[in-house]
N, C-alpha and C positions, 0 to 999 in steps of 0.2 A: 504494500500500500504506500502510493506515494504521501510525505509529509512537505505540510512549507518550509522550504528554504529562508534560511536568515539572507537578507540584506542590509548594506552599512553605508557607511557615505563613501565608503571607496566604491563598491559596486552599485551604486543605483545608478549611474548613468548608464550603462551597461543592462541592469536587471530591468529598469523601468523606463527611465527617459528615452533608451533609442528599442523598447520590446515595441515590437508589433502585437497586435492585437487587444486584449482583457488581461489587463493583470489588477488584483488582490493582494494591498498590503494590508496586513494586520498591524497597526503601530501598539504597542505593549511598553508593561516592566512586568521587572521578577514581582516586585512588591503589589501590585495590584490585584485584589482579590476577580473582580469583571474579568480581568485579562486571562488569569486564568481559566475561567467558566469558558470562555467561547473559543481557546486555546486549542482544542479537542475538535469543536467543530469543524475549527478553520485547516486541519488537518483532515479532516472526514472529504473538506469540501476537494481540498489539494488534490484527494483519490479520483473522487467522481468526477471532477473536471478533468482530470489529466488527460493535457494535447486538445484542451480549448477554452484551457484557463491557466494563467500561471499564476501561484499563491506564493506569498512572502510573509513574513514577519521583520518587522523592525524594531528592536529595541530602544525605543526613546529616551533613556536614559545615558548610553552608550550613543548614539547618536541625532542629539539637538538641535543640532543644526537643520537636518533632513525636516525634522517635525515642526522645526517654527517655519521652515520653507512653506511648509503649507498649513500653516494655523493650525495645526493639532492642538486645541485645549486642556483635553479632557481625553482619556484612554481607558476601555478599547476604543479609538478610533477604523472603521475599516472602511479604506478609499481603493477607489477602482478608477485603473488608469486607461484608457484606451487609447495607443500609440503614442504615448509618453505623456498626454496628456488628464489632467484627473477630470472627470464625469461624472460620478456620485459616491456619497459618504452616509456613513451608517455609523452613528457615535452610541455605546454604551453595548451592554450585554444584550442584545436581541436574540430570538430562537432560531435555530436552524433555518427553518422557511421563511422566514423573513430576508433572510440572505441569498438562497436560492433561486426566490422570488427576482430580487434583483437581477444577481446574474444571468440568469434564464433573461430580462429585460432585456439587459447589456447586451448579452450575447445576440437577440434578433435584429438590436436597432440598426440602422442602417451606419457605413464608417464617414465620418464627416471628413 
């Protein structure tokens, strides 16, 4: 079963800025209770999409920079980028299908 991959501010240009397609960061810490809770999902999600979805995790703690780049307040933040660009964000512990939901979205809208 695939799992998400860490990204850092050395790879995100690379993992995000120039991916093609849907990609899912999960922005997190260790110390967040939320973060942990949807940590599992966001790994369930990494399986069922693999090869039309790529999932990340970002440590915002370990890299701040990344997170104030795009206003992360508040974590779990989870932003979806579509070809390096961000398109929708989903902040706090939401259910499975709440996310799905999205993506399944993501994934039909047409690529601007």
């Amino acid at each position: 079963m695939s799992k998400a991959a860490a990204v850092t501010t050395t790879t995100w240009e690379t993992e995000v800025g120039k991916a093609e397609g849907l990609v899912l960061v999960d922005f997190w810490a260790v110390w967040c209770g939320p973060c942990r809770m949807v940590g599992p999902i966001v790994d369930e999600l990494a399986g069922e999409y693999d090869g039309t979805l790529k999932v990340l995790k970002l440590n915002t703690d370990e890299n701040p920079d990344i997170a104030g780049k795009y206003g992360i307040m508040s974590i779990p933040t989870l932003l979806f980028f579509k070809n390096g660009q961000p398109v929708e964000k989903v902040v706090g512990a939401v259910p499975k299908r709440a996310l799905t939901e999205a993506i399944d979205k993501l994934l039909k809208a047409p690529t601007a």
